[in-house]
C-alpha positions as CSV (number, residue, x, y, z in Angstrom):
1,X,252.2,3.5,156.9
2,X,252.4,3.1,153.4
3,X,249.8,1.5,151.5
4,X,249.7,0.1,148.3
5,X,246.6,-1.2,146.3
6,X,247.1,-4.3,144.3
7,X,245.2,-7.1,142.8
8,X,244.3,-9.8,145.3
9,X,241.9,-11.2,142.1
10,X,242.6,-11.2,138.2
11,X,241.5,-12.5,135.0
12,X,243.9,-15.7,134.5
13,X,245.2,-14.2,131.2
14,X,246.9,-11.4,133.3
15,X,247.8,-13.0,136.4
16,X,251.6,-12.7,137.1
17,X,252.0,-9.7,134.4
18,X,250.3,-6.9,135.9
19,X,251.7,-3.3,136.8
20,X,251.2,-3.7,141.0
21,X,254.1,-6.4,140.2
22,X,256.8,-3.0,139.4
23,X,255.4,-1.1,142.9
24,X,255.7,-4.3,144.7
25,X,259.6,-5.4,142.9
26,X,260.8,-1.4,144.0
27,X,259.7,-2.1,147.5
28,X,260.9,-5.7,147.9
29,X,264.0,-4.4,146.9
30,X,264.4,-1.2,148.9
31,X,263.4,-3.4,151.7
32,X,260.6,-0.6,152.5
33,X,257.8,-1.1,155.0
34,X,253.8,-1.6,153.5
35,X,250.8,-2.6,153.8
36,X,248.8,-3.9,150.6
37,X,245.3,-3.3,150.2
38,X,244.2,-6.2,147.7
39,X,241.8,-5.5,145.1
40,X,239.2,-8.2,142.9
41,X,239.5,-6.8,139.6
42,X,236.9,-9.1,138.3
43,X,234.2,-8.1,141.0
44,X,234.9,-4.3,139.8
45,X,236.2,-2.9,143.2
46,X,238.4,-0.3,140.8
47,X,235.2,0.9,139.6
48,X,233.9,2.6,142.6
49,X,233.4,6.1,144.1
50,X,235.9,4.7,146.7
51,X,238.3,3.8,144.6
52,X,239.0,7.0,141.9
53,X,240.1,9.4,143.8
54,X,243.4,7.5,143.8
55,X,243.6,6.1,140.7
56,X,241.3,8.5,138.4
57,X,241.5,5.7,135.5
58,X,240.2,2.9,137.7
59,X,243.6,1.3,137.1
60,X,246.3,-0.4,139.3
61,X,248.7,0.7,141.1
62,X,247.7,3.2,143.3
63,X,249.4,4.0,147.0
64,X,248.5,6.7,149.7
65,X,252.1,7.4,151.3
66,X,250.9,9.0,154.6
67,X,248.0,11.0,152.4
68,X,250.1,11.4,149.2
69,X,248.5,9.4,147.1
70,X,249.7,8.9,143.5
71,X,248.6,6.1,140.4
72,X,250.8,5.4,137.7
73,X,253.5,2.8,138.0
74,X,256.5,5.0,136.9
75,X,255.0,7.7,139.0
76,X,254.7,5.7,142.1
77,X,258.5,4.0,141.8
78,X,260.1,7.2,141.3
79,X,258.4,8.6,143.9
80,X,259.5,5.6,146.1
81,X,263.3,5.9,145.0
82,X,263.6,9.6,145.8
83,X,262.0,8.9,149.3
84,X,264.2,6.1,150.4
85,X,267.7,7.5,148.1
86,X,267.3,4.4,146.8
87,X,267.5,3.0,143.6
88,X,268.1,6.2,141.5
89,X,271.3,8.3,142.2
90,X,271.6,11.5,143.8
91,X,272.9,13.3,141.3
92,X,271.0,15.6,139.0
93,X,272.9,14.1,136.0
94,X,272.3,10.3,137.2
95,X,268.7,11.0,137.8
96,X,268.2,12.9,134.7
97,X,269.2,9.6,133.0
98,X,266.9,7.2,135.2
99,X,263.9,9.1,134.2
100,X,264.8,9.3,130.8
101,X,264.8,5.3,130.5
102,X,261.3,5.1,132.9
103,X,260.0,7.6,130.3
104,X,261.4,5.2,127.4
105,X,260.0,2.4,129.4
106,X,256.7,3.8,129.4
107,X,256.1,6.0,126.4
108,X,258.4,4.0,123.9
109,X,259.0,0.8,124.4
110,X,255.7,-0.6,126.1
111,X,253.5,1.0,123.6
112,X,253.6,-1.6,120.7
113,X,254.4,-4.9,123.0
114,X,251.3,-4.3,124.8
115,X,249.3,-3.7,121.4
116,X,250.3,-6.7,120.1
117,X,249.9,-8.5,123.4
118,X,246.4,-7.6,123.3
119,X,245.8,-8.4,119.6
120,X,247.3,-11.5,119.9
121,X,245.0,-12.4,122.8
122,X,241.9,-11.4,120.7
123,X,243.1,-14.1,118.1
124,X,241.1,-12.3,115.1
125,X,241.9,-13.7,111.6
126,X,241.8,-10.2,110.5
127,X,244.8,-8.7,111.9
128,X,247.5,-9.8,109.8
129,X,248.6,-6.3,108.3
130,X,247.9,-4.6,111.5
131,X,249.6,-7.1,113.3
132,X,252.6,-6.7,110.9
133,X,253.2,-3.1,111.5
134,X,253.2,-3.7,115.1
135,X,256.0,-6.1,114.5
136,X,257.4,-3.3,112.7
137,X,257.2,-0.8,115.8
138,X,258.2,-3.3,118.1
139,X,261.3,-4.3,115.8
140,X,262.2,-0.7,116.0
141,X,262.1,0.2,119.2
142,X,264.3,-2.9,120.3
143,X,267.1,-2.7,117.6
144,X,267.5,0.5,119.3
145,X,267.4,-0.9,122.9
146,X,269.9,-3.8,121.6
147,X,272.5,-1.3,120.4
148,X,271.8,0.8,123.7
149,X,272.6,-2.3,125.9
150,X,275.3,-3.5,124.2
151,X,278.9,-2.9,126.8
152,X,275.9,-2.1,129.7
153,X,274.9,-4.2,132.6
154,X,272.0,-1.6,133.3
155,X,270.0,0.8,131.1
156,X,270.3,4.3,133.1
157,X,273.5,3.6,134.9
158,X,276.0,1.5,136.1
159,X,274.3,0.2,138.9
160,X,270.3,-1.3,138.9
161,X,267.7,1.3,139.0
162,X,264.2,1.7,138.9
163,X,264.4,2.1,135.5
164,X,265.5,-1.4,135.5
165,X,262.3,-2.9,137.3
166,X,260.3,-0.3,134.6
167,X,262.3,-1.5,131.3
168,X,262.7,-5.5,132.6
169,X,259.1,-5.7,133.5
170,X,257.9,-4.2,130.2
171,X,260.1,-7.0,128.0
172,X,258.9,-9.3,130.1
173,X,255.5,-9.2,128.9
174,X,257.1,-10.1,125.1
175,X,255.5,-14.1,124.9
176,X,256.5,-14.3,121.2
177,X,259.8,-16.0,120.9
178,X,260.4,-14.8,117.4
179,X,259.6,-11.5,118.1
180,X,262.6,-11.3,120.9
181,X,264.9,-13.8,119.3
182,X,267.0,-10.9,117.2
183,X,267.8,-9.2,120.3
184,X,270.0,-11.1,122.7
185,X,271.4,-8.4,124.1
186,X,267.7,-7.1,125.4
187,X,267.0,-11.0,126.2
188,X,270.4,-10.9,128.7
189,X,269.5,-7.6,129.9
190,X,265.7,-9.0,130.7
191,X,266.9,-12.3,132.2
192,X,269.5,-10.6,133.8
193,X,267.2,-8.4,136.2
194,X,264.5,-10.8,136.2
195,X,267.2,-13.3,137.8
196,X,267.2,-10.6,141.3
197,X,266.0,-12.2,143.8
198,X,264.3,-9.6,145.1
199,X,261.7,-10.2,142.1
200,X,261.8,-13.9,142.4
201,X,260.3,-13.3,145.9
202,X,258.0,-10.4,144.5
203,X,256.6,-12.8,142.0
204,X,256.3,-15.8,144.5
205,X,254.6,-13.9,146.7
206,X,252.3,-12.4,144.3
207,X,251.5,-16.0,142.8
208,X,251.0,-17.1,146.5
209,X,248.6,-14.1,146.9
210,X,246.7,-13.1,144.0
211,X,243.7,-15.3,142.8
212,X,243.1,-15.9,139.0
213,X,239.6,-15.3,138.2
């Protein structure tokens, strides 16, 4: 049996936006068999001797497929897709372009939101230039991601892929209005996956489940 670790207990501030959400979206929507292994972040059970060997960072996700166990969100929903043929095409052309836009996902796009995400929740007076340039970044990055999406339903291919539940989930961590309000193609795109109901239940679930600490 699969098993995926999650959060059962989070700090408030990052309840409903954590990474566990992507693993738990892929497998909702594959309609894949699990059992979830719930972790209290606050009470530091991702700190222990137990707990590293699958997730060497301390971090969440983590899964043992039948003693295969990998971290890493992108890792873990690839991995999942290829397994089930679902979610990511077959062919090597299709797939080449789904784990281009998980790489984007990842490496690109997620990289200044979640700086800013952070600063922004430290609420220093003295970030105002910093802050600024990683407006900058961020404006970047989506101008690119608008004139990508414009004439697309999806980002990889024609149909919803992992990539998807990757890209979506990353823009859905964006909580300044201003900063997304240029972009409406990447707002449609967002709302647009976000409106599956395969995440609604993923996310009612998880609200259902996971304590905020």
């Amino acid at each position: 049996m699969l098993k995926i670790y999650g959060f059962s207990r989070v700090n408030a501030v990052a309840r409903g936006n954590t990474r566990d959400l992507r693993v738990l979206w892929a497998l909702e929507e594959m309609q894949l068999p699990y059992m979830l292994v719930g972790m209290d972040h606050p009470a530091h059970a991702l700190n222990t001797d137990a707990f590293r060997p699958l997730s060497p960072f301390e971090q969440i996700p983590a899964i043992d497929d039948d003693g295969l166990v990998l971290s890493e969100s992108a890792a873990i929903v690839i991995h999942l897709a290829k397994k089930a043929g679902k979610l990511i095409p077959r062919d090597p052309d299709g797939e080449a372009q789904v784990l281009r836009w998980c790489f984007a996902a990842m490496s690109s796009v997620e990289l200044p939101l979640v700086s800013l995400l952070f600063l922004d929740w430290a609420k220093d007076d003295s970030r105002g230039e910093y802050r600024q340039n990683l407006v900058g970044w961020a404006n970047r990055l989506l101008g690119g991601l608008e004139r990508w999406l414009a004439g697309r339903e999806y980002v990889a291919t024609d149909s919803f892929t992992v990539a998807d539940i990757l890209m979506s989930h990353v823009l859905a961590a964006i909580k300044d209005k201003e900063l997304i309000a240029p972009y409406a193609e990447v707002a449609r795109y967002r709302d647009r996956c976000l409106a599956r109901p395969a995440w609604k239940r993923t996310i009612e679930n998880y609200l259902a489940r996971v304590e905020a600490a």
